[in-house]
Residue, then its C-alpha position, 0 to 999 in steps of 0.5 A: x500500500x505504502x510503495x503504490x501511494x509513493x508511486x502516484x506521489x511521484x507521477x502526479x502533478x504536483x510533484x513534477x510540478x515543484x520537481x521542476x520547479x526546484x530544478x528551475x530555480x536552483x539552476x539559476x541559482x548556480x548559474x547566477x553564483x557562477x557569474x557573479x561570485x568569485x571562482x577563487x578563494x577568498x582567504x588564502x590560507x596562512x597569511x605569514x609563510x605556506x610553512x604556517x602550522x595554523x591555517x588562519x581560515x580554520x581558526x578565525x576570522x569567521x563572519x561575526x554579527x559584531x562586525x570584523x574589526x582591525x587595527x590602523x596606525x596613523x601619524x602626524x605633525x598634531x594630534x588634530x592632523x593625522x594621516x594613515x601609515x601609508x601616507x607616511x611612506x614606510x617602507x618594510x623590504x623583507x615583507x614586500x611592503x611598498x609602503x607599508x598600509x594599514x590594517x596593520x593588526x587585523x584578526x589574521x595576525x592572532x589566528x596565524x600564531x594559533x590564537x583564534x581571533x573573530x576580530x580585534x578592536x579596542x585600541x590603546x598604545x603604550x611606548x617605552x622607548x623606541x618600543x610600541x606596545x598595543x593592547x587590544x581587545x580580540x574575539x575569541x572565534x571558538x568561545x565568543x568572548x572578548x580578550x586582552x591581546x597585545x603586539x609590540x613593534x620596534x619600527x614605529x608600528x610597521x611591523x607588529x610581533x604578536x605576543x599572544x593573550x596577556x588577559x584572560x577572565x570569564x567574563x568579556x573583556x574589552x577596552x584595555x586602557x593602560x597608564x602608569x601611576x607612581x612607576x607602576x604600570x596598570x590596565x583598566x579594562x572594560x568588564x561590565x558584565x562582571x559589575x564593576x570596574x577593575x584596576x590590574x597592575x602589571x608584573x611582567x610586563x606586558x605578559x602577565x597582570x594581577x588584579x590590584x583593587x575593585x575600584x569601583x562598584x558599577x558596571x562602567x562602560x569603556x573607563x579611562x583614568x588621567x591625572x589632571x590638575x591635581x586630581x584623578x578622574x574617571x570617565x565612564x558609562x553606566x547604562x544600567x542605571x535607571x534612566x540611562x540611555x545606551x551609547x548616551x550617557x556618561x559619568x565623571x568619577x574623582x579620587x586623590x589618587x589612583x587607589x583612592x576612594x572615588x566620588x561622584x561627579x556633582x553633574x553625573x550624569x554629565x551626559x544622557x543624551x542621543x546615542x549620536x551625540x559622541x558621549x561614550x568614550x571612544x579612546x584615551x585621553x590626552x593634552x595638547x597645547x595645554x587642553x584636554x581632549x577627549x574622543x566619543x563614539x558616535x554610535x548613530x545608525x549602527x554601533x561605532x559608526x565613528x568618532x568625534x573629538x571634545x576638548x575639554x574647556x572645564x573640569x572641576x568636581x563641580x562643573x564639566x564643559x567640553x565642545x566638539x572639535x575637528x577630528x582631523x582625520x580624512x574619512x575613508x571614502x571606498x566603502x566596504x572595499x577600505x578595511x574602515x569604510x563603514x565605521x571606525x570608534x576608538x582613538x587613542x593618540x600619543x606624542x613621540x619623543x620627535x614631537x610628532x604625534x602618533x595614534x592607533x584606531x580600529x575600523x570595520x568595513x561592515x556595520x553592526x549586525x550586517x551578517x545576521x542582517x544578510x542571511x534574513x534579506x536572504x531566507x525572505x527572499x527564498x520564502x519570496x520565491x518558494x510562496x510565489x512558486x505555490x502560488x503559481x502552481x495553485x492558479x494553474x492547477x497544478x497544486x490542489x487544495x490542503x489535505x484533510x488535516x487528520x492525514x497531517x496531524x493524527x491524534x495519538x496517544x492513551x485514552x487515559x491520558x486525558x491532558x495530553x488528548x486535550x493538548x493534542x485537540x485544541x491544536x488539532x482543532x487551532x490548525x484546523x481552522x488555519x487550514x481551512x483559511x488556506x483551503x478557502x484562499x487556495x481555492x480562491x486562487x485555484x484555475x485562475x490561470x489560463x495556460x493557453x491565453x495570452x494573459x496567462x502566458x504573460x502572468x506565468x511568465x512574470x511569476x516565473x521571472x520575479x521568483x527568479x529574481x529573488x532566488x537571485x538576490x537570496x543567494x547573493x545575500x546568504x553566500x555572497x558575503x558582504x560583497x567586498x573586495x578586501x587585500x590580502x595579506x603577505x608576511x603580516x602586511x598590506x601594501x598599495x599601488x599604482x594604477x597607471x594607464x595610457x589614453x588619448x581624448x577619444x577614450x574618455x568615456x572608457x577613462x571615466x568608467x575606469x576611474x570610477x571603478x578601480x579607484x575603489x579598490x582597497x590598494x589602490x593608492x593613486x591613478x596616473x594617467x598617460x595623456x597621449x593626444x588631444x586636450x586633457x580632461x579636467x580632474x574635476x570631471x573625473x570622478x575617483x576615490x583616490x587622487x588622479x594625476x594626468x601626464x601629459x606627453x609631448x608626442x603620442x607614442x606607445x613608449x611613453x607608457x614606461x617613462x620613469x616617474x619620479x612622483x609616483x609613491x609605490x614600488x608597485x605599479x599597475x600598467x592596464x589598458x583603459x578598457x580593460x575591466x576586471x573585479x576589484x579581486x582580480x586586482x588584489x590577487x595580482x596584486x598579492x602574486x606580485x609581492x610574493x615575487x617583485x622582480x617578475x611581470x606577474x598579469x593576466x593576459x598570458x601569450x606565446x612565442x613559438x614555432x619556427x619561425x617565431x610567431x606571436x600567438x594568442x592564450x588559447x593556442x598558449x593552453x594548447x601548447x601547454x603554456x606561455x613565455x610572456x604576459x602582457x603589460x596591459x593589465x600586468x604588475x611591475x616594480x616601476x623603478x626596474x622596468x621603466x630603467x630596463x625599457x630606457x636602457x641604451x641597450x633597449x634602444x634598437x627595440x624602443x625605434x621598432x616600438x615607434x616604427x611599429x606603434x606596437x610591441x613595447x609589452x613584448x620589448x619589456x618581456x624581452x627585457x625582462x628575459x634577458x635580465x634574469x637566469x629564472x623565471x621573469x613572468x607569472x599568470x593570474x587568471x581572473x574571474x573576468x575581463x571585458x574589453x569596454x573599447x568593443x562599446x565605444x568603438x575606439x578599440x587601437x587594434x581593430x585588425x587583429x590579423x596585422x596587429x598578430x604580424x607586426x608583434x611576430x616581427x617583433x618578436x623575430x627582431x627583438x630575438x637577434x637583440x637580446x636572445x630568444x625566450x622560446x625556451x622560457x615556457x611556463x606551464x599554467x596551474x603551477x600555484x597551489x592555489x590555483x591561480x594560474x589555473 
């Protein structure tokens, strides 16, 4: 009986109906995945050596609804005119840091040394010397608590060698506010789940601490304490006191020392106000010209949204006045793609023995809540999906009306078991008339679909097509991730780049498009235009995230792509064609490959010189023999300095006329250059996701005739191996990365 009834199950209609249409959907699903998600990993495993025994993806780093939070360093000439480390120039050659840019502690660093982190966050310096020590809080990925970590760093917080967790309760821990007192050093975390305030004192320092005094009996919220104008003041929150409003209210306690007994404030609270306003502290303290200053999280629209800076004007134990300054601090402008560019809420600065001013801050790329947020867009947009699929299936009578509810939900159970059978009848009898709502409204709806018609055709193809849509935007929400583009990480650095393209006033429709995309890349540092021919735009019709410098040449010429240019910052350049279009990911794991080996031409259009004679062949006929010997410079990295002295060489002379002659080949002559300078390997293909030739849309493509431009580059190739010798014998095999990059 059981096998007959599953038979007519699956030979009726309703079965092949939702068969199918689950087939349906989830091929555009895939399909929709396939086209839009990145093939490659994300997170490339081990951040500091292939050697590492902690795979960092395993131990941490995993999405959290509290966000995902790393640590910058900035520098000024004063504290209300900092700038991030990469505007600095530091420059870390072991690390292929050209510069060195920030994050500069992110939860990589923790996980990579077996230590699980989620995020780090919380901020506070403490300098000894020509030693930075930075304490932080860390998320611990297995337990979800907050710990104390700490870093130290001996080159001005370029470099920062992680000491592990040096603070470890069982209750959440954040905000390690650290000072010293009397020549002891002491933290004051924030532990307010405990319900009070706690003063420890270091005994090793900066490994080891001891719980010195409970100095205040309250559950304040992100304390700090400074010595000022003879007396001892905290600065804290307390959001459980009655009236208080959360990420509003803050409160002035006073002693005579730092262990003394501490009083209230006349004014406490001094604030209760909108959570916007700036009055939870978002940092240390510290003195300028004589002020105090004092940063606040504004916490308006999502948690930690920024800070804002107060210098203080009145502190006595009766009166408080402060009011808001400039922060001075440039807000990020790339959004998601910068490692800060949702959010950023902790402060802390200090003075260098050089007079010049240094602070540590944290920032998110993704504001609070944003997974949890993103995988319910996601379940209501597959529930979107799944109602309308019923619904369809209803108007074409494809799904009947509910079962009789005593197939769904039989009574069962002892007749003597009076109060389980009345639980059981008045749920039996509740669903029941929910199930006889859904009958009346499914037969509401039932048949009302002509198959046949033009009208029914028309709404059953526009069920079918919103219901795609939203199984679109389903997948996107629960595994697209948060849809940035985020640098990777080599030896425990970022790094920034160049961008420098060629083009002339025809292509300013490619070059406005270009600007607007690649300058949101997390690495880009600045976009140098090579201006050809023609009258050059204004930067102001130029929208960018970063600056953009035009160069304008003195004679059109393909050469003029790798002249030496003292201005630019990085070691690092990127040479791409003006209409080429790439992901922001595609870019970044280039970018990546490159540091791993900076003497080389590492890009994503790899060619083949072969036969006999030599000839100049694309990537498909490269595949089908197996591999390539050069990469084009249209979209390829190089170390500028290198390349553009090689390219201007007097050796490079005789290949620099053909490149006039020819107005072609100066990507091959570099190969070549690059070749005959190395006893190994001198290139290395990145595949990406994507590439599209926008010049097909504007109808300035240079190389129409594909045919010619494919002769002239054999010429070339034939002349420039009299020159400086053949590269035939320099072929690289495809897929030769163990992460499948290459591939």
């Amino acid at each position: 009986m059981a096998a007959s009834t599953w038979r007519r199950l699956l030979r009726s209609a309703s079965f092949l109906y939702l068969f199918s249409s689950i087939l349906l959907l989830g091929s555009v699903a895939f399909l929709f995945s396939y086209v839009t998600f990145s093939p490659f990993s994300s997170v490339y495993p081990s951040s500091s050596s292939s050697s590492s025994p902690f795979d960092s993806s395993v131990l941490g780093c995993r999405p959290d609804g509290e966000g995902s939070w790393s640590i910058g360093v900035f520098y000024g000439d004063s504290p209300l005119s900092l700038k991030p480390i990469e505007q600095w120039n530091l420059w870390r050659n072991g690390s292929a840091a050209w510069p060195v840019a920030n994050p500069v502690v992110t939860c990589r660093s923790l996980s990579d040394i077996g230590v699980p982190s989620n995020f780090v966050a919380d901020p506070f310096l403490f300098i000894q010397g020509e030693t930075f020590y930075l304490f932080f809080e860390t998320k611990n990925s297995i337990t979800l608590q907050g710990d104390i970590g700490a870093a130290m760093s001996n080159d001005q917080g370029a470099t920062w060698q992680q000491l592990g967790i040096v603070l470890d309760e069982e209750w959440h821990l954040s905000y390690p506010y650290v000072f010293t007192e009397n020549n002891q050093i002491y933290m004051m975390p924030e532990g307010s789940r405990k319900g009070d305030l706690r003063l420890y004192r270091a005994i090793e320092f900066p490994l080891k601490w001891k719980l010195e005094k409970i100095i205040i009996n309250k559950p304040l919220v992100d304390s700090f304490m400074i010595k000022h104008q003879g007396k001892h003041w905290i600065f804290g929150s307390d959001f459980s006191s009655p009236g208080a409003r959360k990420n509003g209210e803050l409160e002035i306690w006073y002693a005579d020392s730092a262990l003394g007994t501490w009083k209230s404030h006349k004014k406490n609270p001094i604030h209760n106000t909108d959570k916007s306003f700036g009055a939870r502290n978002g940092g240390g303290p510290f003195l300028y010209q004589g002020h105090l200053y004092r940063p606040g999280q504004d916490c308006g629209g999502t948690y930690g949204r920024s800070v804002r800076l107060f210098k203080v004007n009145t502190l006595t134990t009766e009166e408080y006045e402060e009011v808001e300054v400039p922060l001075g601090i440039e807000k990020p402008v790339k959004g998601i793609n910068a490692w800060n560019g949702m959010r950023y809420h902790q402060l802390d600065v200090h003075q260098l023995p050089s007079g010049k001013w240094v602070a540590v801050m944290d920032g998110d790329r993704v504001p609070s809540g944003e997974v949890t947020l993103r995988k319910l867009k996601g379940y209501i947009a597959y529930a979107g999906a799944v109602v309308l699929v019923i619904l369809l299936g209803v108007m074409l009578s494809m799904i009947k009306c509910v079962l009789p509810l005593s197939r769904c939900l039989p009574i069962a159970g002892k007749r003597s078991d009076v109060f389980q059978a009345e639980r059981r009848l008045f749920l039996y009898y509740k669903l029941g008339s929910v199930f006889t709502h859904l009958s009346r409204i499914g037969s509401f709806f039932e048949g009302r679909i002509n198959p046949k018609s033009w009208s029914g055709r028309f709404v059953t193809v526009t069920i079918i097509l919103v219901a795609a849509v939203l199984t679109c935007f389903g997948t996107s929400f629960t595994y697209g991730g948060n849809g940035a583009a985020e640098p990777y990480m080599l030896k425990g650095h970022y790094s920034q780049f160049t961008i420098l393209t060629m083009t002339y006033d025809a292509r300013i429709w490619n070059l406005k498009m270009f600007l607007k995309h690649y300058s949101s890349c997390s690495s880009v540092r600045e976009i140098v235009v090579v201006w050809n021919k023609g009258s050059p735009p204004e930067i102001s019709e130029l929208e960018s995230h970063v600056p953009v410098r035009i160069r304008v040449e003195k004679k059109n010429s393909l050469n003029n792509r790798f002249n030496i240019d003292p201005l630019i910052k990085t070691r690092a350049v990127l040479e791409l064609d003006d209409d080429i279009m790439m992901t922001c990911d595609d870019v970044e794991r280039g970018f990546k490959v490159w540091r791993e080996s900076p003497q080389w031409i590492v890009g994503f259009y790899p060619r083949l010189a072969g036969g006999n004679p030599l000839r100049y062949h694309d990537e498909k006929y490269a595949r089908s023999e197996g591999g390539y010997n050069m990469i084009l410079t249209g979209a390829a990295f190089i170390d500028h300095e290198m390349a553009f002295s090689r390219y201007w060489s007097s050796k490079a002379k005789p290949g620099r006329e053909m490149v006039e002659k020819l107005f072609n080949c100066q990507d091959v002559l570099l190969n070549f250059l690059y070749v005959n300078s190395s006893a190994s390997r001198a290139v290395q293909y990145v595949k990406p996701a994507w590439a599209i030739d926008t010049s097909k849309f504007s109808g300035v493509a240079i190389s129409q005739n594909t045919q010619a431009h494919y002769n002239a580059r054999s010429e070339c190739i034939q002349k420039f191996t009299e020159l400086y010798g053949n590269l035939a014998g320099n072929k690289w095999s495809f897929s030769s990365r163990i992460d499948g990059w290459d591939v």
